[in-house]
N, C-alpha and C positions, 0 to 999 in steps of 0.2 A: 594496299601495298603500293608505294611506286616505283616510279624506275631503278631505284639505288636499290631495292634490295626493303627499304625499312618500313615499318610498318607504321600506319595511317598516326595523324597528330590526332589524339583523344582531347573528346571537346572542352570546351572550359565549363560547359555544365556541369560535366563527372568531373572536371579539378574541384569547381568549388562544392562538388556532392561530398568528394573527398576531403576536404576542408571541413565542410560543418556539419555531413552529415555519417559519420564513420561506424556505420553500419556493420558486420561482418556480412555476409551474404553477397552486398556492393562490394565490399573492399576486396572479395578475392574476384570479382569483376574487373575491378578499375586499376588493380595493385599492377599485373603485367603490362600492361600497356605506360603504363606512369612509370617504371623503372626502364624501358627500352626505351619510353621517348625521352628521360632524362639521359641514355648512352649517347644518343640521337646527337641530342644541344650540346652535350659536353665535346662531342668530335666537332660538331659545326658549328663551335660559338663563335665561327670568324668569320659566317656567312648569312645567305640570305634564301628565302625560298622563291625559284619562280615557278609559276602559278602555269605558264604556259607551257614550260617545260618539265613542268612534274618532278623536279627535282633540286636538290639546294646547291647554288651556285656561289662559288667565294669571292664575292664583289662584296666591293663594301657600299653598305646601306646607307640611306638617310639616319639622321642623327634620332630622330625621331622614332623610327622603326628599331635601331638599335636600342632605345632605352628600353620600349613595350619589351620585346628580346627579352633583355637582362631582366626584368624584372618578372615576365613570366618564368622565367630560368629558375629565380631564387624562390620562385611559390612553389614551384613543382619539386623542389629539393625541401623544402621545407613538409610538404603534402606527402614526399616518401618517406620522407625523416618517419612524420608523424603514424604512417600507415607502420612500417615498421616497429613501433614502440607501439602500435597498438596491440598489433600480432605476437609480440614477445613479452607482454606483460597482462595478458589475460589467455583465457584457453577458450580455442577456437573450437564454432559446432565442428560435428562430423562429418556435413554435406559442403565444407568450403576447404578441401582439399589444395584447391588451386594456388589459394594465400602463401599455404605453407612452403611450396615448392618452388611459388613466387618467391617468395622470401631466401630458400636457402638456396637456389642458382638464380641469383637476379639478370644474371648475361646472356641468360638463354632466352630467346624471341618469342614473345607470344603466338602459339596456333591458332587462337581464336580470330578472324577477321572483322575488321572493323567497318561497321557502317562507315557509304561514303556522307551522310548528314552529319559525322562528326566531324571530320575536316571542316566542311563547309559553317558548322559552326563555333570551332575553336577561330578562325580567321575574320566571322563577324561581331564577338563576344570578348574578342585579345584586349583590345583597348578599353573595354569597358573595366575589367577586369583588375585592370593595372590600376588604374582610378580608385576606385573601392577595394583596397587592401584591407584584411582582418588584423586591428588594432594590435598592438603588443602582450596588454593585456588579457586581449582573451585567448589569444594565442600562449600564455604562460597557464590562463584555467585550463586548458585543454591537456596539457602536457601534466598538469595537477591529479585531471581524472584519467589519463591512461595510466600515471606511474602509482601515486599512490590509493586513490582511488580504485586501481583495479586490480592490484593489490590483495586489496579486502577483499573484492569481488571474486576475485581464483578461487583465495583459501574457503571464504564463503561458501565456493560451488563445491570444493572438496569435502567439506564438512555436511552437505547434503540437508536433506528438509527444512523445516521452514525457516533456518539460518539464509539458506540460499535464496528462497523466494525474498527473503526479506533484504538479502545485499541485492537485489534487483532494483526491489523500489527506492532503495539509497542510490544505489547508479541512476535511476530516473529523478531523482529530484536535483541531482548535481549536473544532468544533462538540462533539465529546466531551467536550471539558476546559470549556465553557460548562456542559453537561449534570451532569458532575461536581459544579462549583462550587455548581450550584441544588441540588446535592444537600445537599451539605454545612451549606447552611443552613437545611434542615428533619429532619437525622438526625442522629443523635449518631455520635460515632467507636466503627465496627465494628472486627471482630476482622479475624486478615493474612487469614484466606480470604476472605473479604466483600471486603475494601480489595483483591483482587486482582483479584476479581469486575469491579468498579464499573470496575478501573483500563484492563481488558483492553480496552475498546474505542478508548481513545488508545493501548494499545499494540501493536494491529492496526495501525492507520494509521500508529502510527513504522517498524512491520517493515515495510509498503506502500512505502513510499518508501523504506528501504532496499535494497527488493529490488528496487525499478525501477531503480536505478543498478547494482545486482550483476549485473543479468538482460540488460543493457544496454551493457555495454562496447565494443563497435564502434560505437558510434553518435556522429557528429561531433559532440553537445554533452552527451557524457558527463562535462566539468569541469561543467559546470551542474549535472547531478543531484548530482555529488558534494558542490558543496556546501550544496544543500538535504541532501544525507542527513547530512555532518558538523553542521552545521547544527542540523537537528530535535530536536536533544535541548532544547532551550531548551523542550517540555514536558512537562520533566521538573522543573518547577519545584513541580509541585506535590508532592511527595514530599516537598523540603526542608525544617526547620522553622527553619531560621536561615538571613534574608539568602536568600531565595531569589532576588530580583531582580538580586543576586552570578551568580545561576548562568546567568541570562539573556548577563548579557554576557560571561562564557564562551563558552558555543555561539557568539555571536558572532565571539568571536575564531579558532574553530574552523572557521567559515563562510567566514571571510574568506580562508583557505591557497588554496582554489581560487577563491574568488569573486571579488578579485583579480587571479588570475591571465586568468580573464572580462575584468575589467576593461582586461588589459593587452594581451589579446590582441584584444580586440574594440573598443577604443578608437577607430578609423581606420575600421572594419568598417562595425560593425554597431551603431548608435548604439540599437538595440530593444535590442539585447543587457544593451549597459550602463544603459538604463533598468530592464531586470526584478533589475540584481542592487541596482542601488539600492531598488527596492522592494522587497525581501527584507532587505536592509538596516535598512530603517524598520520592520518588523515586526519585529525583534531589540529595536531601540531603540522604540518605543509599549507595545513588553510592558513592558520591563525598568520603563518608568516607571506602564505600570498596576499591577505586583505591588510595587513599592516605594511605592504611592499606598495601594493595599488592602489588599496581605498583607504586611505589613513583617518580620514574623514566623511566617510561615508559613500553611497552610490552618489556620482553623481552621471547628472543627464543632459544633452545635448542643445542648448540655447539655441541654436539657428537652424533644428532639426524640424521632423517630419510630426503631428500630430500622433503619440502613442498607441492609437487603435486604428489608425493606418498601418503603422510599421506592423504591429503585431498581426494584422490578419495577412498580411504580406507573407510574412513568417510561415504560417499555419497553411497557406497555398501552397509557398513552394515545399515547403517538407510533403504534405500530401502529392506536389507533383511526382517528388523525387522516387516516395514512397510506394508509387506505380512502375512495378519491374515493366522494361522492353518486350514485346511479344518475341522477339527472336531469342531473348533469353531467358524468360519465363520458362520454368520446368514444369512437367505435369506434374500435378497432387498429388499423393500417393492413393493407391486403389485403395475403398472400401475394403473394412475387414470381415471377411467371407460369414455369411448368415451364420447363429447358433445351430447346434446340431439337436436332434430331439430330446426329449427330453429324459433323464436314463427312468429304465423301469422300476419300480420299487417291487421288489418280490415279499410280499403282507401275504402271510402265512395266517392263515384263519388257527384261531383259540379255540381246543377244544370246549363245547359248551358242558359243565358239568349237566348230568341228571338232575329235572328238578326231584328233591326228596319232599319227603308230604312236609315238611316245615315251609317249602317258601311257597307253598300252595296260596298262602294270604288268609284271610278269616274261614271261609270255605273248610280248608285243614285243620286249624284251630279245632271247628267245632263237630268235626269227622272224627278228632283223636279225642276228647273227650265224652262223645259219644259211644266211645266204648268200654266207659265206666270199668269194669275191675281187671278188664283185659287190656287196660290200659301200659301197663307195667310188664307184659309178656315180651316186649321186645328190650328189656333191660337186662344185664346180665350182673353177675355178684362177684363185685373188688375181695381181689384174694388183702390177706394184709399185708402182704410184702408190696402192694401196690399203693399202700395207707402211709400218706407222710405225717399225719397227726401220731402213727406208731413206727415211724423207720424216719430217724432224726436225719441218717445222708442223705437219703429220698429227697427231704424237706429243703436239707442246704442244696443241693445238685439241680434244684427246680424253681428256684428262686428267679424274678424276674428282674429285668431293670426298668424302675418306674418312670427313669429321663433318659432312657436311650431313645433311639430312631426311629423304634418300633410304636413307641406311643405316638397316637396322634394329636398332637396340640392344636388347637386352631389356631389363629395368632392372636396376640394380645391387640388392641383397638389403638391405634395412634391416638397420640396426646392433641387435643388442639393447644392451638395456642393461645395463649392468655392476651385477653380484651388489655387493650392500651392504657387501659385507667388502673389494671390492676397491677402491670409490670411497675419491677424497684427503677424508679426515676436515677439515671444516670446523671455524676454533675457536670456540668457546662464545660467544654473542655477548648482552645482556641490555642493552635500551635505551628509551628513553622517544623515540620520534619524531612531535613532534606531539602527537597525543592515542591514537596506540594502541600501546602495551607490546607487544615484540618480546622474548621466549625462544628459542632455537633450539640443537642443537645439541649440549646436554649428557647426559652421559654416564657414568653409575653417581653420582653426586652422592653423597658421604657426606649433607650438609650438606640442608636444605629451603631450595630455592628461597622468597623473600620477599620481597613487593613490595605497595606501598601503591597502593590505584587511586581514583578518582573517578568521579562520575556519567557525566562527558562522557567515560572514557576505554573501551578497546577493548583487548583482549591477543588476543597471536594465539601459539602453543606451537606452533613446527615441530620436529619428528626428536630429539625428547627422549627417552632411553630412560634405565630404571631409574632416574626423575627423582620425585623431589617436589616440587609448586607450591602456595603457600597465597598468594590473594590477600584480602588484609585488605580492608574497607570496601567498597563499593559501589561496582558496576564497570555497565559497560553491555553488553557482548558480549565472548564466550571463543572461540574458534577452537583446536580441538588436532587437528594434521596428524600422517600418519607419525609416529608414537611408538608404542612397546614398553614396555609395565609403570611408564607412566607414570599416576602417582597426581595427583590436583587435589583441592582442598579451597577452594571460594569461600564468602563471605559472603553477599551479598545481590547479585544481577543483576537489573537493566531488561529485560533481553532475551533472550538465550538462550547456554547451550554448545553449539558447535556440532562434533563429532566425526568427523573422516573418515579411513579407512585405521588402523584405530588396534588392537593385541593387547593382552589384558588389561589394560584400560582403569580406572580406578578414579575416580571424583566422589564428595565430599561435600557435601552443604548444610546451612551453618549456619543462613543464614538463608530468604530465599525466591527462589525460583525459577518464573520462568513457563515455559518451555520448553527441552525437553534434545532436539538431532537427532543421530542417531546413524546414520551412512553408512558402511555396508562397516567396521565391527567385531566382530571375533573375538573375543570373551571379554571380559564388563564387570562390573563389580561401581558400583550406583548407594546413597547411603545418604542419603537423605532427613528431616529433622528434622519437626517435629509442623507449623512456619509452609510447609511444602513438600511437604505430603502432595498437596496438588493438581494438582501440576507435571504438565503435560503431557509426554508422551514420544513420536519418534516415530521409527521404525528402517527403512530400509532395507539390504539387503542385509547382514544382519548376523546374529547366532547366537550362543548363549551370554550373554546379557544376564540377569542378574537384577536387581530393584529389591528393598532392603531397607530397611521401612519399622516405624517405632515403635509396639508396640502392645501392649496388655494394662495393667496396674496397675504392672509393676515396667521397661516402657518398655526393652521387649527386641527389639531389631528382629526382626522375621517378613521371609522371605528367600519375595519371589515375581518366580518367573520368566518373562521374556517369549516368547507365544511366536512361534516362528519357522518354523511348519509351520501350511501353508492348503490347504485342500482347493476348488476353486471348478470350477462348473460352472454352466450356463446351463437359466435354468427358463421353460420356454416357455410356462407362465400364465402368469407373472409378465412375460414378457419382458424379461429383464434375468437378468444375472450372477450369480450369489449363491456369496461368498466364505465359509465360515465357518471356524473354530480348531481345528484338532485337537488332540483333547486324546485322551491313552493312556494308560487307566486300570490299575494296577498292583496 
């Protein structure tokens, strides 16, 4: 506090944390202090602050010092703008109270007191500050994903389970592609390893949501996830360099097969339902018109900027900076939940054991009751005939049994196997476009190479191809190769991954790049990787025989190394924990 009564200037770290990094937990931090220093400027936009006198005096400034002024003025109205539409267009946790009360009496002064490190650094950080304003652009993405973007996200969280988990990783992959874009206008265009780099963390979050609808299929609003995950690729806009806002209302129409179907089933229902697909909806349509506004022709990037894996580790420092709460405002954890109680008692009540009778005696008895030859038959007694149902026909109907009720014991019948490969009816070749993902199946010695043209938003899935050749031309988004025998693949460029299961001498080439190859229960693979795909992640279960053959030396001669498929793991009781490691057998 100073002399006037107001409370401390919040530093320009929390302004621009509050610009890029719009946290809840921060914002009902930073929120009161940023609306009280914005009463602050608007009573003393005629004055100036002296330093000696702890207090703002109405002299007039250098021309200089007045512009920093004015233009930190218009960030910090722009920063509440923004804090404000965050707060009123998503639903806030239950532990940031403060936002909310920030928000609906924004006149009343923060009780919180302010470190004095934040004056001292909002007045070494002003000018810097003013300098590096957040472009127009990304300042319109941001206002995209509080309004309509979060949106979806509300109705999402009101809709519950893994709708909601899944508008999570949609809000993380449009906070990534916010992240990106800032990038782009302070680096220049890196090389494909770098651009994979940067790309990888929106295309974490498309595989996220992909895999909540894969992981998911028994679950009553498994068409919803589906068509956020058909859907998702709409950001994948930024890759394009023509007409990318094209590719926006694609995924749309992609979105729409199940979304639709949402619509038509839940019409009568569930009237939330068809609100959240209409809000998924308008985020198809607010992009398509943000990137036909900004990027009419593609991302572009910074000519006289910072090398791309400069800026970006930049990036990933300060967000981790930011990402470390104040010790003064650090809350404690919540306490451990109190140990299990014992265990309840089962009260097993001992079965009376019947008497053994001379029958369960075992052979022993057998030959005890035969041994007594004609006295054998003394302990039998003589059926009156009313007890005779060969002569009392009711007797006979009233004592009838049932030969398939419950009381029989069946044992079960013996599971069928399944019939050897050679004997199954040979299915015909069948090669189609349904929707958005490319179906192969079926083919068999192919003189000829399979050949088929793909796009961003499309999917191919290769079932039971053997001694097949596939080459998919241009940029595809996911590969699936099931059940195949000596089937060869050759792709271009993929968004997401080939994914391999059940598959014998397996063969992939990459022309161009590739983020990740999964390899499930394959016998025998050959992978050949080009110099834009040396990074590719690989990742193998149950599998043996893999080698990767990758480009290298002067005359760009692949070097053939193998993966391995032998682990040695045992448990290290310093360490407490397991420890895997590779064996390798030296020859």
């Amino acid at each position: 506090m100073n002399r006037q009564g107001h409370d401390t200037v919040p530093g320009v770290s929390e302004i621009n944390r509050a610009l890029f990094v719009p946290d809840a937990p921060f914002v009902a931090q930073i929120t009161p202090s940023l609306l009280s220093f914005k009463l602050q400027f608007k009573h003393y936009s005629t004055g100036v602050f002296d330093e000696r006198a702890g207090e703002y005096m109405t002299k007039m400034a250098a021309a200089n010092n007045m512009h920093n002024l004015t233009t930190l003025i218009k960030r910090l109205e722009a920063a509440t703008s923004r804090l404000e539409d965050i707060a009123t267009s998503t639903e806030l946790p239950k532990d940031v109270p403060a936002l909310k009360q920030a928000i609906a009496s924004p006149a009343v002064e923060s009780q919180a007191p302010t470190p004095p490190q934040t004056a001292a650094a909002s007045a070494k950080t002003t000018s810097n500050q003013s300098e590096d304003p957040v472009p127009e652009s990304i300042e319109e993405f941001q206002k995209f994903i509080s309004s309509s973007v979060g949106k979806y996200v509300k109705i999402s969280t009101e809709l519950g389970g893994v709708v909601a988990k899944q508008a999570v990783e949609v809000l993380k992959g449009f906070q990534e592609q916010r992240k990106f874009l800032l990038i782009t206008t302070k680096a220049t265009k890196p090389d494909a390893s770098t651009y994979q780099t940067i790309l990888k963390p929106i295309n974490d979050a498309l595989m996220a949501v992909t895999e909540l609808k894969e992981s998911n299929r028994p679950d009553p609003m498994y068409t919803n996830l589906s068509a956020v995950a058909d859907g998702i690729m709409m950001l994948a806009w930024i890759t394009l360099d023509s007409r990318p806002h094209k590719h926006v209302e694609e995924s749309l129409s992609s979105a729409q097969f199940f979304g639709n179907r949402v619509l038509k089933e839940q019409k009568d229902k569930d009237p939330k339902q068809v609100e959240w697909v209409q809000s998924f909806y308008q985020v198809f349509s607010d992009l398509a018109e943000y990137v036909k506004q900004n990027f009419p022709s593609g991302v572009t990037w910074n000519a006289k900027g910072k090398p791309a894996g400069d800026v970006a580790k930049s990036f990933l420092q300060t967000a981790t900076a930011l990402g470390t709460p104040d010790a003064g405002g650090a809350s404690a954890p919540p306490p451990p939940p109190p140990p299990p109680g014992p265990a309840p008692m089962l009260d097993i009540k001992a079965e009376p054991v019947p008497e053994a009778s001379v029958s369960s005696g075992g052979f022993d008895a057998v030959f005890s009751e035969l041994n007594k030859g004609s006295a054998v038959t003394k302990g039998l007694r003589k059926v009156d005939k009313s007890e005779m149902t060969h002569k009392n026909p009711s007797l006979r109907a009233s004592s009838a049994t049932d030969r398939d009720g419950p009381s029989r014991g069946k044992s079960p019948a013996p599971g069928k196997k399944p019939k050897p490969e050679s004997m199954r009816v040979k299915k015909p070749a069948k090669k189609g476009l349904e929707g958005n993902k490319w179906t192969i199946e079926n083919y068999d010695r192919e003189t000829l190479p399979i050949e088929i043209e793909t796009t961003l938003t499309q999917s191919v899935l290769i079932s039971r191809c053997n001694n097949t050749t596939v080459i998919l031309k241009g940029k595809a988004n996911q590969v699936t190769v099931e059940n195949s025998t000596r089937l060869s693949l050759v792709v271009d460029t993929l968004v997401s991954t080939v994914d391999v299961v059940k598959a014998q001498n397996f063969a992939l080439q990459v022309i161009g790049t590739l983020p990740t190859v999964m390899l499930d229960q394959v016998d025998g693979g050959q992978v050949y990787f080009s110099k834009e795909s040396i990074g590719t992640r690989v990742f193998t279960s149950k599998s043996s025989g893999i080698n990767l053959n990758i480009l290298s030396g002067p005359d760009d001669d692949y070097k053939e190394v193998p993966l391995p498929s032998q682990i040695c793991s045992y448990y290290d009781e310093d360490k407490g924990d397991l420890i895997n490691e590779i064996v390798a057998h030296a020859g």
